[in-house]
C-alpha positions, -999 to 999 in steps of 0.1 A, spaced: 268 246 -251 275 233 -284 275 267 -309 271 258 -344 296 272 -370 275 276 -399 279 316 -409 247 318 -421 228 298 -387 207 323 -377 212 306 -337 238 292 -338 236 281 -298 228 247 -293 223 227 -262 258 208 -247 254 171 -267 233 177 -294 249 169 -326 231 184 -352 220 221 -350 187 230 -343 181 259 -362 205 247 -397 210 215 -393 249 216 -393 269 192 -384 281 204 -347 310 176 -343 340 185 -372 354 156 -381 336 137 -358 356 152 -328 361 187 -326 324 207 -307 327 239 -306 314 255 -277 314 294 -280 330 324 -304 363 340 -291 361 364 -318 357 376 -357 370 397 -383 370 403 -415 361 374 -436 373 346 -402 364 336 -369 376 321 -343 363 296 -318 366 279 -287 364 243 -287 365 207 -272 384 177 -289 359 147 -279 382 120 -295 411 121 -263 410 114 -230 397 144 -210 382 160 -242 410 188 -241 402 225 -251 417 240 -284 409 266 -305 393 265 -339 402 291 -366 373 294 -396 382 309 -425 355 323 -445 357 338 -480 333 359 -485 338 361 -524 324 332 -549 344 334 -574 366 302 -583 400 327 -583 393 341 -551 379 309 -533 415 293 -547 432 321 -530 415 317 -496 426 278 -503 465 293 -509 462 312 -472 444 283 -456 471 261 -467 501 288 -465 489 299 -430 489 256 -416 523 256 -433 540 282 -411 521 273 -377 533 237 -381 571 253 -392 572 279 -358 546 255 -336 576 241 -317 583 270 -300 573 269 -262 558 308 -271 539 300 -301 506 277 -300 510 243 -317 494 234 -349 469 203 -339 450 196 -375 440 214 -404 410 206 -426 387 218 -451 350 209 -450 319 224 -463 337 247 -484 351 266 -451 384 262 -438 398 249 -405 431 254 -387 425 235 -347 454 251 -327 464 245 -290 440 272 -269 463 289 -246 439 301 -214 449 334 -195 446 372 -204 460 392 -227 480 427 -220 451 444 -234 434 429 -205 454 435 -183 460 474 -190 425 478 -191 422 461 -153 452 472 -136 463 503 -156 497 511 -177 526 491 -168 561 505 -154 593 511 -177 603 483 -159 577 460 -166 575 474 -204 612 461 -209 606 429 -192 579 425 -222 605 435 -243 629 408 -234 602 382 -236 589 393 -270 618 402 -292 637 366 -289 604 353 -298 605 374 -329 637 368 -338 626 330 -334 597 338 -362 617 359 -383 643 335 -384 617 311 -400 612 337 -428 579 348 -414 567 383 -405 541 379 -383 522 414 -393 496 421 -361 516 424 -330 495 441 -308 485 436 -269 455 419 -278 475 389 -298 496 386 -268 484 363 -238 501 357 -204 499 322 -205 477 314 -170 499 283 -164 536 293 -160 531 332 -170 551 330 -199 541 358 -228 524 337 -260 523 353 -294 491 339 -310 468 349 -344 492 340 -368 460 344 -398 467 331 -429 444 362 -441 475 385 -429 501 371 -455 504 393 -485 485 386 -513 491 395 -548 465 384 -567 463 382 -605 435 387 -627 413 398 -603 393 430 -599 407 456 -574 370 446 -551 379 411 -549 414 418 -539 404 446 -511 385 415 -498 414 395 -492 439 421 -483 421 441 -462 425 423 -431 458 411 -445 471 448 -437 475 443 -399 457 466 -375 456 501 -383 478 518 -359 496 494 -348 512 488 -383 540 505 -401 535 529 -437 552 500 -453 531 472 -445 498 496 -450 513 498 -485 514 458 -489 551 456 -482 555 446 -446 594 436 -437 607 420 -405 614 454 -392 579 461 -398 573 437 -362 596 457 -347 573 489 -354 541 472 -340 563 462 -312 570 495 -305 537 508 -304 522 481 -281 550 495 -258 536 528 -261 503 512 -249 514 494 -222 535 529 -212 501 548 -214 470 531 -218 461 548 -249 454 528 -282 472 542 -314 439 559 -327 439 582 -290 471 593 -298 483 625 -322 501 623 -349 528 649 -369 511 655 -397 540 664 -421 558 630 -410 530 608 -399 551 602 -364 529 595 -335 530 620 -306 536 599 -276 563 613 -254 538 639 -240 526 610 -221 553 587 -208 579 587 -180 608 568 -184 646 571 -187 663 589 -216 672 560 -231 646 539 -234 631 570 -250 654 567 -279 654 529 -282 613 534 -283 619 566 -309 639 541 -329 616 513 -328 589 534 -343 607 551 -369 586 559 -398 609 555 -421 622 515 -422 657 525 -433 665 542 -398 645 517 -380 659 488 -360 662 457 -386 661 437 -362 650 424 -325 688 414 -321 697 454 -328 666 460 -299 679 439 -272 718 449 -283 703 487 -278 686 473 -245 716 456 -231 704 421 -233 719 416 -269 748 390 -249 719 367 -238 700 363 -269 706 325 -271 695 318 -243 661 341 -243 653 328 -275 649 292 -268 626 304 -240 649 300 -211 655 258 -219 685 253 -201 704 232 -232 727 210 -205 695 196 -188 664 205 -211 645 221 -182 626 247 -183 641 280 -161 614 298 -139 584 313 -154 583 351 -155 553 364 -131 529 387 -143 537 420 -153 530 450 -127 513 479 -132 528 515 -127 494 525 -111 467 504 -106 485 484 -74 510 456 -71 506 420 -83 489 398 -53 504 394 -28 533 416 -39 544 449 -24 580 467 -21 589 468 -58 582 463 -92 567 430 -103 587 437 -139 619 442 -119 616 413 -103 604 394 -139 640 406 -152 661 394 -128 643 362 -129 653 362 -165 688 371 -157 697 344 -134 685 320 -152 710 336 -177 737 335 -154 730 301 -148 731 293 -178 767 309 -184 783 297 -151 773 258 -167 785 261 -202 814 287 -196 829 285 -162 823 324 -157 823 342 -125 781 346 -124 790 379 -104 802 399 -137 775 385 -159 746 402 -161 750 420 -127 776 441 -143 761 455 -172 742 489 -173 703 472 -185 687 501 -170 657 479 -162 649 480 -127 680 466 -113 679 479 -74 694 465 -46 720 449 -54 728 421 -77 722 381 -76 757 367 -54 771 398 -51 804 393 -38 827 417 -14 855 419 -43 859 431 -74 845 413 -105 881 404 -109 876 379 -77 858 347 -100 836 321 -84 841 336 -52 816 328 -29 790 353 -15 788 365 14 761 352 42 735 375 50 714 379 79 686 382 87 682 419 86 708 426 58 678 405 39 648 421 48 665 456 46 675 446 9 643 434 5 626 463 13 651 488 -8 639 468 -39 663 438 -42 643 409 -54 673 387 -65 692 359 -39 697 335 -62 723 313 -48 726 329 -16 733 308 19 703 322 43 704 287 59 691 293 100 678 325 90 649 341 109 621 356 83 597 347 99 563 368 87 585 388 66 574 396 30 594 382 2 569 378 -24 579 377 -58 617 374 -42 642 352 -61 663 322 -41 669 301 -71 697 276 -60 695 289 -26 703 270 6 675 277 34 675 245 47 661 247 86 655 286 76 620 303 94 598 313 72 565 309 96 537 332 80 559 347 59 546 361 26 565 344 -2 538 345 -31 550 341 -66 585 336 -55 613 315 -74 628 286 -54 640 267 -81 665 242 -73 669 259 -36 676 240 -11 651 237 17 654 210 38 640 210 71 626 246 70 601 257 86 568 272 62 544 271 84 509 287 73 538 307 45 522 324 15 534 302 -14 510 309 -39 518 305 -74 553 301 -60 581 281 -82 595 252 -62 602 226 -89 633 203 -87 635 219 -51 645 199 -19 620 202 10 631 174 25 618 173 59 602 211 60 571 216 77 545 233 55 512 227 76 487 250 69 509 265 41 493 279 10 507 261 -23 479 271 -45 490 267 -80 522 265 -68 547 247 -93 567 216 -72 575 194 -100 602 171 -95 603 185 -61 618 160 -34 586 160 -5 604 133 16 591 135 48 572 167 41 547 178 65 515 191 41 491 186 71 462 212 67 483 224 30 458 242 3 471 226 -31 443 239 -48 457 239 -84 491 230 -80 512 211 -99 520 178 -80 519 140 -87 503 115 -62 536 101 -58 553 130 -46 522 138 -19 528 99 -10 562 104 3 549 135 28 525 139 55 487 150 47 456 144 68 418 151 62 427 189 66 450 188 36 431 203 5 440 184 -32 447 199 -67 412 195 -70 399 219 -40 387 187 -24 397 183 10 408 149 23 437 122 26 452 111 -4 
């Protein structure tokens, strides 16, 4: 469908290739490239829109912001001009963040303006609380230590981003990373001059943020950094109960919102959440820093904030899963624990990692050794037999059992671990974490392994026959040799992943990310299902 962007269309659907609108006769191709091809949403005087760019190779989707004064006066037009133009500014200053859509083009046409960003496809946590319930304390803190380096990212660019809420945050469908999007330029403060107090309610009112979720002091026209924190803190809340800001109570001599009544979670977190949504700013966290220091993850704010790039060899660490629910069932294909805990750890090996390549530091005292309070059970990542004292010693070699025991008390983290000659075979490890791991001639026959990490693990010659690898993160690991016939990769990640001699006979790779060169150095057959769904040799 091509849907025609002309406010005032009164049917604004059009069929697929037509060009000029049928009921208007508007344009449909902007620029002579971008089609829009359905409405993602609207408020207050923009819209937003989901769109195809004809002019490259594949016609990629993006996403087409219209901004729409609704005023004619030559002032206010000049100041939707100033937001337009203010707005294209700071996406193209903060695009470059792996979190943050990019900044494609920007134009004006028709008196309307046009900001073309990078469409990010998956659901938000609005969605997903709606679908699968409220999330854990774990899982709230694991958005928590995705979010707030973010933040401190945008902040540090001198912008407040002034509508944090769950339905501006998506988990990105492709690696599950949390993207901040709907940075509208009709949120930046305003202060107009010479205008009547109408035509600046038009332009500010939406400016304000989303009732609720947005502090006194950015109500009042005078958001501050802190002021993220606040919204922050309230789309916590939600996530905690499933109750929007406007279901909620309030004090009616402070203006605080009632919410403990309705959560369960630790002492603590209670007062880092009490502080986050502090009415007044002064006693307020300042900053998403002060957060993560009160959250125990202040040490490893570097290395958060750059989205887990790993600055020695600029690739990416493991994309956190999806967050779990506290009640509406486990992740697919998970079961045993928390999909947040297992999200954290993820996060904090790739920490350790980090810190055990720039500093030399024993990765068993890292993060394993601080109190974070978020979900850590089990047992930590190469936990050794001696004290913390004892650095770079090596950890000890499970078994077979002492693994699925672990497993099943709610470890989730083995990064580094020798299970070499294990057998696990049908044992569940989904979501489990072997980044770095040797499992080389391991048995993992049937075993359920779904959305686990095995980056950089070493897995040569094992045997994965008919495993459950979906969604599971493999990239720059060595399967060398391992038999994965019958195996379920779907949308499994194996980039840069060494598939020498690889048996994929009878493999579903229905949406995973592979090259044609890697599947020329294994074994397929007609069985052997493509990226594509199709089934056949390649």
């Amino acid at each position: 469908m091509s849907y025609c962007l002309n406010p005032a269309c009164p049917n604004p659907e059009n069929p697929e290739h037509t060009d000029i609108c049928q009921a208007c006769g508007t344009n449909l191709r902007l620029r002579d490239r971008y089609r829009s091809t359905k409405p993602l949403g609207q408020g207050g005087f923009g819209a937003t829109f989901l769109a195809v760019d004809e002019l490259l190779p594949g016609q990629p989707s993006c996403v087409i912001k219209q901004l729409r004064p609704t005023a004619t006066a030559p002032h206010v037009f000049q100041m939707a001009r100033e937001l337009f133009e203010r707005e294209a500014k700071t996406l193209g200053k903060i695009g470059n963040h792996p979190q943050v859509p990019r900044l494609l083009d920007y134009f004006e046409d028709n008196q309307q303006f046009y900001l073309v960003q990078e469409y990010v496809s998956g659901s938000t946590l609005q969605r997903e609380v709606k679908q699968n319930g409220p999330f854990s304390e774990e899982g709230v803190k694991q958005f928590l230590s995705e979010l707030l380096p973010v933040l401190h990212y945008i902040h540090g660019q001198q912008v407040i981003h002034r509508d944090i809420k769950p339905a501006n945050l998506i988990r990105r469908q492709e690696d599950k990373k949390l993207v901040l999007i709907d940075f509208g330029a009709v949120k930046n403060q305003v202060t107009p001059t010479g205008s009547s107090a109408s035509e600046q309610t038009a332009l500010t009112a939406y400016a304000i943020g989303t009732p609720g979720f947005a502090p006194p002091e950015q109500m009042a026209m005078r958001p501050v950094y802190a002021s993220d924190i606040y919204a922050a803190g309230v789309t916590c809340i939600y996530l905690l109960t499933a109750k929007s800001p406007k279901d909620l109570d309030y004090n009616p001599s402070t203006g605080e919102m009632l919410w403990e009544k309705h959560i369960r979670v630790s002492p603590h977190f209670v007062e880092v959440l009490k502080k986050m949504l502090e009415v007044s700013v002064r006693h307020r966290y300042q900053s998403s820093n002060e957060v993560l220091r009160a959250l125990e993850l202040e040490p490893y704010m570097d290395s958060l904030a750059q989205g887990l790039i790993s600055p020695s060899t600029g690739i990416s660490q493991p994309p956190a899963s999806r967050l779990g629910p506290i009640s509406g069932g486990s992740a697919a294909g998970a079961s045993g624990g928390s999909a947040g805990s297992a999200n954290v750890s993820r996060a904090a090996m790739a920490i350790r990692a980090r810190r055990t390549r720039l500093e030399g530091t024993d990765i068993n005292s890292g993060i394993a050794g601080s109190r974070s309070g978020m979900g850590r059970t089990g047992g930590n990542v190469g936990q050794s037999s001696g004290s913390n004292g004892n650095k770079n010693k090596v950890p000890r070699k499970l078994d077979s059992q002492e693994v699925q025991s672990a497993y099943n008390k709610g470890r989730r983290d083995f990064a580094q671990q020798n299970l070499s000659l294990l057998n696990l075979q049908k044992t569940n490890l989904s979501e489990a974490i072997f980044h770095q791991a040797r499992l080389n001639k391991t048995n993992l026959v049937g075993a359920n392994l779904f959305q686990a990490d095995f980056g950089r693990a070493s897995l040569n010659y094992a045997i994965l026959k008919d495993a459950n690898l979906g969604r599971a993160y493999l990239s720059y690991a060595d399967l060398e040799g391992a038999d994965l016939r019958g195996a379920d990769l779907s949308y499994a990640h194996l980039s840069n992943a060494n598939l020498r001699g690889a048996n994929l006979c009878g493999a579903n790779l229905t949406g995973a990310r592979i090259t044609e060169e890697q599947l020329a150095m294994a074994k397929t057959n007609w069985m052997t299902v493509r990226p594509s769904g199709k089934r056949g040799l390649w």
